[in-house]
N, C-alpha and C positions, 0 to 999 in steps of 0.2 A: 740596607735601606733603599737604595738603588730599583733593588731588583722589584721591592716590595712596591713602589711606585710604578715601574714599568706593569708588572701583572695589574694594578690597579689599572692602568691608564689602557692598559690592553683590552679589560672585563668594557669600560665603558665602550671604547670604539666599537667591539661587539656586539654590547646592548646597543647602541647607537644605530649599527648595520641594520639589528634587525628589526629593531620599532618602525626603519624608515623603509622597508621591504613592505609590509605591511600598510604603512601610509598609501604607499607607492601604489598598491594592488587596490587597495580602496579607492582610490583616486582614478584608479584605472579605471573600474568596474562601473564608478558611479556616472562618469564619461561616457561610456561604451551604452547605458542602461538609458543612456536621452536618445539611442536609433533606435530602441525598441519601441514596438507600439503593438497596440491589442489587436489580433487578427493573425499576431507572424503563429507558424510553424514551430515546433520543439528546434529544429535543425536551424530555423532561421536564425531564432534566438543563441542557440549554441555557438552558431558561426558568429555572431557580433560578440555575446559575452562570454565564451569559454564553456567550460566543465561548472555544474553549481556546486557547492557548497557539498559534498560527501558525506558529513560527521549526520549525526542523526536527527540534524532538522529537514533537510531535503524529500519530500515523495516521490512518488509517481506523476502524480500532479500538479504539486508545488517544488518550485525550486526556490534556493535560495544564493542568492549574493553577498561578498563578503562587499558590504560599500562604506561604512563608515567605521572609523576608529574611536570607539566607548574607554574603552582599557587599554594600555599598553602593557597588556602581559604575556602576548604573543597567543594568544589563544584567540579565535573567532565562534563570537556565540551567537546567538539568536538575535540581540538586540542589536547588533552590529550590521544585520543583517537585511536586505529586502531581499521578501515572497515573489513569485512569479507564480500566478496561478492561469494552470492550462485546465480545459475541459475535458472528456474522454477522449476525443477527435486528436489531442495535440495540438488545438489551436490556442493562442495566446488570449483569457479572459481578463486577468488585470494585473493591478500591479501595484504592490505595497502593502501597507499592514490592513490597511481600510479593508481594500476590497476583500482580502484575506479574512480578515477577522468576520466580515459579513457572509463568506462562505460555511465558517465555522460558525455562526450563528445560525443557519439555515440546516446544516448536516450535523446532529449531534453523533452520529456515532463517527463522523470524520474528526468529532474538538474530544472524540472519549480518547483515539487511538492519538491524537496527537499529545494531549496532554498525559497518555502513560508512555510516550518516548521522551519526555521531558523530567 
């Protein structure tokens, strides 16, 4: 009975570890994402927030941030997320869903390809 308790109380502190990893990194990003302003560089932005998001919301254009916690299931998805939308140049054009989704209103073969990666 013992043991049965310690494994249980082990699973939580783990799940515990890693929900707050994740907070951690949101709270980070969404910090980090008040120096960004429209005009910066791919590099400038890189150097204040990091590497974006990898999984297959990220473009060429768009990046995305992992800034708020939706779910605690350890996974990082879309709505968790702000877009960073660059131009061709690499210049920093805006930021968040707004401006994003009015890109994607404007470009329909940019909202065909993004919504067959979804």
């Amino acid at each position: 009975m013992k043991n049965i308790v310690k494994v249980i109380v082990l699973l939580l502190g783990v799940a515990l570890l890693l929900s707050g990893c994740s907070y951690a990194e949101a709270h980070r990003n969404s910090e980090n994402l008040k120096q960004v302003s429209v005009g910066m560089t791919k590099d400038q932005v890189r150097e204040i927030m990091g590497e974006p998001v990898q999984a297959k919301y990220s473009l060429d254009n768009v990046w995305f941030y992992f800034t708020r916690v939706c779910w605690s299931d350890g996974q990082v998805t879309r709505d968790e997320c702000t877009p960073l939308v660059f131009n061709e140049e690499g210049i920093l054009k805006g930021i968040g869903y707004p401006y994003y989704q009015k890109i994607l209103d404007q470009d329909s073969a940019q909202r065909q390809y993004v919504n067959e990666l979804l």
